[in-house]
Steps between C-alpha positions, in 0.01 A plus 500: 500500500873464573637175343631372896075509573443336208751213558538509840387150546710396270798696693357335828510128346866576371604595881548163617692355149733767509621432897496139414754569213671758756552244727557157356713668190640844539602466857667189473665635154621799744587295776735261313680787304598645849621164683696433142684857658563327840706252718163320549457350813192343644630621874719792589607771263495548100770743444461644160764372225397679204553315173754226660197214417494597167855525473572121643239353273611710185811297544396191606477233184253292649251843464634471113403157457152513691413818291638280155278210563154710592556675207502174316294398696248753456555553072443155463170523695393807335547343119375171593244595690420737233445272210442164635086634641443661190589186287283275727229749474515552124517101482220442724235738331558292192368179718136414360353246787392739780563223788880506387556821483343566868692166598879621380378867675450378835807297477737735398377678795486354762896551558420873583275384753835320711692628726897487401548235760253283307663590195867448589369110630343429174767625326773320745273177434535540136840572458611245787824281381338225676148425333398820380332523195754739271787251632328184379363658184891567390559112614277418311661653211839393527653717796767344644433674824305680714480877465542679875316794371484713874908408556583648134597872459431465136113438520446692833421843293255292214306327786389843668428654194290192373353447884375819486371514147324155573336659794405832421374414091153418580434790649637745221362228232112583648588899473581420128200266434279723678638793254436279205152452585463895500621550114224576275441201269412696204858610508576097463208504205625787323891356530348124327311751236887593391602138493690525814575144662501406834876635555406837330186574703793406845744736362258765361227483749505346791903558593408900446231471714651358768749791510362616776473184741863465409587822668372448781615128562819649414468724776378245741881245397694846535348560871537106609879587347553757661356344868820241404756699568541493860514100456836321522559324160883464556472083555 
């Protein structure tokens, strides 16, 4: 038996994913690179121009800038979002009471669940020079002024890199608790038979184990990076 009888369900089932990735991805991919070669127009005529697009943004320094700040953008999202769910992971399979560990999961969250529109408001809310919550925290300790936190260039590349860490973390913290829960505990028993302490069994056990999880999360901030760039970070 030929391996295309043998599979050919299989084949059959693939049919439909593969014109659905034609169409929705490879098309439009296509499409795009050929208007980027035109005088687009919605009506009348798209005379071919060659490399002229490409030529007028090479030399525009507004595409400089844009590309400057998604790359800063996107590092700072890829380290922080690397490190901060695997320290709230590590820190929250230490937690003994069950209820609280359950409690801080669902909390931490429940931001992946919301929309960026409901983000941004919370976050406008909280950072609000008139009432929010950040603003009258540093009142209360001994600012002499509000902090306009959207109207600053200095903080506008730290709040997208910390909105986006805030709201995608739970979701990367499960992956890493849920790989936790998969390591063997007689590797754990074996590392406390060598007088390992609790940091030793992190570093030599768990972190190690986890190797893999990493990759892929790794691979997951890379993609979301990567679907940054056609944004326009130049304000």
């Amino acid at each position: 038996m030929t391996a295309w009888a043998r599979y050919r369900v299989m084949y059959l089932m693939m049919i439909p994913v593969v014109i659905y990735f034609f169409i929705f991805s490879y098309y439009p991919l296509i499409k795009g690179l050929q208007i980027s070669m035109q005088n687009f127009r919605i009506i009348g005529t798209r005379p071919f121009v060659g490399l002229q697009n490409y030529i007028v943004v090479w030399n525009d320094p507004v595409f400089w800038r844009v590309l400057e700040n998604t790359l800063i953008i996107g590092i700072g999202m890829l380290i922080v979002g690397f490190f901060a769910p695997i320290i709230t992971a590590l820190s929250l399979n230490e937690v003994l009471k069950t209820w609280f560990k359950k409690l801080t999961q669902m909390v931490i969250y429940l931001p992946h669940l919301f929309s960026w529109v409901v983000v941004g408001g919370i976050w406008i809310i909280m950072l609000s020079p008139d009432g929010g919550f950040v603003n009258d925290l540093l009142k209360l300790l001994g600012a002499a002024k509000p902090i306009h936190f959207f109207a600053e260039v200095d903080y506008a590349q730290a709040l997208m890199v910390l909105t986006n860490t805030w709201k995608e973390m739970g979701f990367t913290c499960i992956l890493y608790l849920a790989s936790i829960v998969t390591i063997s505990p007689s590797l754990y028993e074996a590392a406390r038979m060598d007088g390992a302490g609790c940091w030793q069994q992190i570093r030599y056990v768990t972190l190690p184990q986890l190797i893999p999880t990493m990759k892929v999360v790794t691979l997951l901030n890379m993609i979301g990076m990567l679907r940054m760039l056609p944004n326009d970070h130049s304000k």
